[in-house]
C-alpha positions as MATLAB code, in Angstrom:
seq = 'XXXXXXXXXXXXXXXXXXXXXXXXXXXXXXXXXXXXXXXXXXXXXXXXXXXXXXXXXXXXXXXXXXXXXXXXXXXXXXXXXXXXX';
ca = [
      76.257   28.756   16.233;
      78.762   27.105   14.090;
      79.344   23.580   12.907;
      82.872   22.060   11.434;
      82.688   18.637   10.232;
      86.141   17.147   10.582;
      86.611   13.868    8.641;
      89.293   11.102    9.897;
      91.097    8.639    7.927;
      92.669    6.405   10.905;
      95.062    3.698    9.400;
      94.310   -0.079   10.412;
      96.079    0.077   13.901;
      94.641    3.288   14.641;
      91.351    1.801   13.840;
      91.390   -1.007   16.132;
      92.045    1.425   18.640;
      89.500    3.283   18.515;
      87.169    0.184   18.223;
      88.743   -1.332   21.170;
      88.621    2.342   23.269;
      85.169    2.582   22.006;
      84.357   -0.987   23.484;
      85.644   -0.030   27.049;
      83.427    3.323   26.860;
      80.519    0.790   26.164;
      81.080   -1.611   28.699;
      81.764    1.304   31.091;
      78.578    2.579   30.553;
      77.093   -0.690   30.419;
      78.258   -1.150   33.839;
      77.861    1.624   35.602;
      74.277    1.349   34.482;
      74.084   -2.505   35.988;
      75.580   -1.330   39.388;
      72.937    1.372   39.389;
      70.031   -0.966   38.702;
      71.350   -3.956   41.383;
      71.785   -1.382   44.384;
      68.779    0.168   44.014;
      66.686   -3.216   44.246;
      68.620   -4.816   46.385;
      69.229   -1.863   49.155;
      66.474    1.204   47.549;
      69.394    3.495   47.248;
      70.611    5.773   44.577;
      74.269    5.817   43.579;
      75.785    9.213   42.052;
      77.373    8.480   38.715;
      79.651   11.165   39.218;
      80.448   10.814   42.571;
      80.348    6.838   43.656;
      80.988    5.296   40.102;
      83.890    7.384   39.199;
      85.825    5.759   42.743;
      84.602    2.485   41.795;
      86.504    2.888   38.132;
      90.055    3.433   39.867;
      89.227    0.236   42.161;
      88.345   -1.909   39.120;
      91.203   -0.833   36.974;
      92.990   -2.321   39.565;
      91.198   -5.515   39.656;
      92.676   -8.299   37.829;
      89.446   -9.209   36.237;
      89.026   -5.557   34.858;
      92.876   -4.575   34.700;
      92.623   -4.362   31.147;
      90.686   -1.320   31.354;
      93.938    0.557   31.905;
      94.876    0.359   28.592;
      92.451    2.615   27.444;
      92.209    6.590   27.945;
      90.541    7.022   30.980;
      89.247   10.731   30.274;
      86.793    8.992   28.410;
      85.870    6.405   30.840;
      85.174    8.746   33.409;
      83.527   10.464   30.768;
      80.927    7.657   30.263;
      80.596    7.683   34.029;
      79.406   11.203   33.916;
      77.052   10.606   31.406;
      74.961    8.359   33.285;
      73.477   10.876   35.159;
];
């Protein structure tokens, strides 16, 4: 096996960007994990990450309380859906 270590220098915009797309990876994850936790004590059933929380993304990025999520690249939103599981 072989390793590469790639180092970035982003400039300040570039920066914020990633700060901001790692933010909405967080609260993706963050939230996936919530929904897990509330329908599984309130109805004692299991929700696929994969399956069920990767529909429920495309519904809330077209919300208007979580429209703002379509800003951000959502390979790695769905990404942070699939690593739930």
């Amino acid at each position: 096996m072989k390793a590469i270590k790639v180092r970035i220098y982003p400039t300040k915009s570039q920066a914020i960007f990633l700060n901001q797309q790692f933010g909405a990876v967080r609260f993706i994850y963050n939230k996936g994990i919530a929904i897990i936790q509330n329908r599984y004590r309130c109805r004692h059933q299991s929700l696929s990450p994969k399956k069920d929380l990767k529909k429920l993304l495309a519904v809330a990025k077209r919300s208007r309380k979580y429209s703002w999520l379509s800003l951000y690249d959502s390979t790695s939103l769905q990404q942070s859906c699939i690593n739930l599981n």
